[in-house]
ZASE-878921 format. One record per residue (C-alpha): x, y, z; residue in three letters. Coordinates in steps of 0.1 Angstrom, whole numbers, padded with zeros to 4 digits, always signed. Example, Ala and Ser with C-alpha at 12.3 -4.5 7.8 and 13.67 -1.06 7.14 Angstrom:
<rs>
+0123-0045+0078ala +0137-0011+0071ser 
</rs>
This chain:
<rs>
-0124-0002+0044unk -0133+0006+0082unk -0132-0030+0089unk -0098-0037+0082unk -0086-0002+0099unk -0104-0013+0130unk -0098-0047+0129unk -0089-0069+0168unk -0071-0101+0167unk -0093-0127+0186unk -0077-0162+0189unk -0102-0191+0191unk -0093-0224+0188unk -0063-0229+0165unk -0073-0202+0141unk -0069-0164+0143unk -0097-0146+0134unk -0105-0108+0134unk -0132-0090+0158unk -0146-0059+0136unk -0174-0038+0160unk -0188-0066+0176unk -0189-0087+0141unk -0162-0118+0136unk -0145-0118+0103unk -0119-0144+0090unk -0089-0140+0077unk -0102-0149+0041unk -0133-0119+0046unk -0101-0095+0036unk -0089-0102-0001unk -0054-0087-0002unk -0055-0085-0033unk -0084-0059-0041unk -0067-0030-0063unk -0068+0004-0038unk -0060+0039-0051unk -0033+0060-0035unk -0062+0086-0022unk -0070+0050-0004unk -0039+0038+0009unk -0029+0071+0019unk -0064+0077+0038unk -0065+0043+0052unk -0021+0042+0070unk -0030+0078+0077unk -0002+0094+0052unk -0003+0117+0020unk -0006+0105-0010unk +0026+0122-0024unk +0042+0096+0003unk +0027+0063-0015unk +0038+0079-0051unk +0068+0086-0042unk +0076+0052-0020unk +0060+0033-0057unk +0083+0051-0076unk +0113+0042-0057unk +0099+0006-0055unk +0097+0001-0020unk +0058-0010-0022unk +0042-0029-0053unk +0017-0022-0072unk -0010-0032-0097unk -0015-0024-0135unk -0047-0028-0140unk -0049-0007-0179unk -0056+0024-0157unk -0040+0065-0157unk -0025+0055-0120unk -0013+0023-0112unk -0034+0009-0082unk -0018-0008-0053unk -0029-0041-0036unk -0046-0044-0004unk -0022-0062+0013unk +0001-0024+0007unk -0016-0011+0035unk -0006-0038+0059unk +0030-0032+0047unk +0032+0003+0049unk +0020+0005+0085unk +0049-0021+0090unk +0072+0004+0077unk +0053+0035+0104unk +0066+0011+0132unk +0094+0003+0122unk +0100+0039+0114unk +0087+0049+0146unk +0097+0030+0169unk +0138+0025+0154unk +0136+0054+0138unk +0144+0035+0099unk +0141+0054+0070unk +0109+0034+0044unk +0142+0024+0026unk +0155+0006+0053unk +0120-0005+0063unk +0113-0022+0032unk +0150-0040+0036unk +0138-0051+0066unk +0104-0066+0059unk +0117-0081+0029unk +0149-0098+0050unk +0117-0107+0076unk +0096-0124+0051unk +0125-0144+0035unk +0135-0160+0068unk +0098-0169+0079unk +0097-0189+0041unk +0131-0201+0048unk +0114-0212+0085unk +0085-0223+0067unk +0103-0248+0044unk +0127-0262+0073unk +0095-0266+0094unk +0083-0290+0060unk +0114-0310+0057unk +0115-0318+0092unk +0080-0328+0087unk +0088-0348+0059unk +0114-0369+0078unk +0098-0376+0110unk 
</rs>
């Protein structure tokens, strides 16, 4: 859990890769996908947990059944949430308009992604 809170971006070559107290990690040392627990998130984007249950319920993060009392959330949550503190902080958006925004974000870098592919395809 430390290493991904501590985590430096160190560009080498043509991949990105992550400098963690003196150690390099790879993208692919963080699975996004582990199942957290609120306690978790919260601790980890520095929040309270009442904050994450109440941002699931309204379904502005996703989470993870995994058969248990509490639903667990994704890794990749905590990367998305401290999008939503900046965006928050820094324009003052509610985590409503936050999530709007990533969303809106990540639709246009797929949309950039697959215009990137059919140019590729017809050169």
């Amino acid at each position: 859990m430390q290493a991904f809170e501590r985590c430096k971006r160190v560009n080498r070559s043509s991949e990105t890769n992550y400098q963690v107290g003196g150690k390099i990690m790879w993208p692919s040392d963080f699975d996004l996908d582990e199942p957290l627990t609120f306690d978790v998130v919260a601790a980890t984007v520095g929040e309270k947990r009442t904050l994450v249950a109440r941002l699931v319920k309204q379904g502005l993060i996703e989470t993870v059944d995994r058969g248990t009392d509490e639903p667990l959330l994704p890794r990749r949550v905590v990367v998305h949430l401290r999008r939503m503190q900046r965006l928050r902080r820094d324009l003052g958006v509610n985590f409503a308009g936050a999530a709007v925004i990533l969303d809106l974000v990540g639709r246009i870098e797929q949309l950039n992604r697959e215009l990137a592919e059919m140019h590729r395809r017809l050169k």
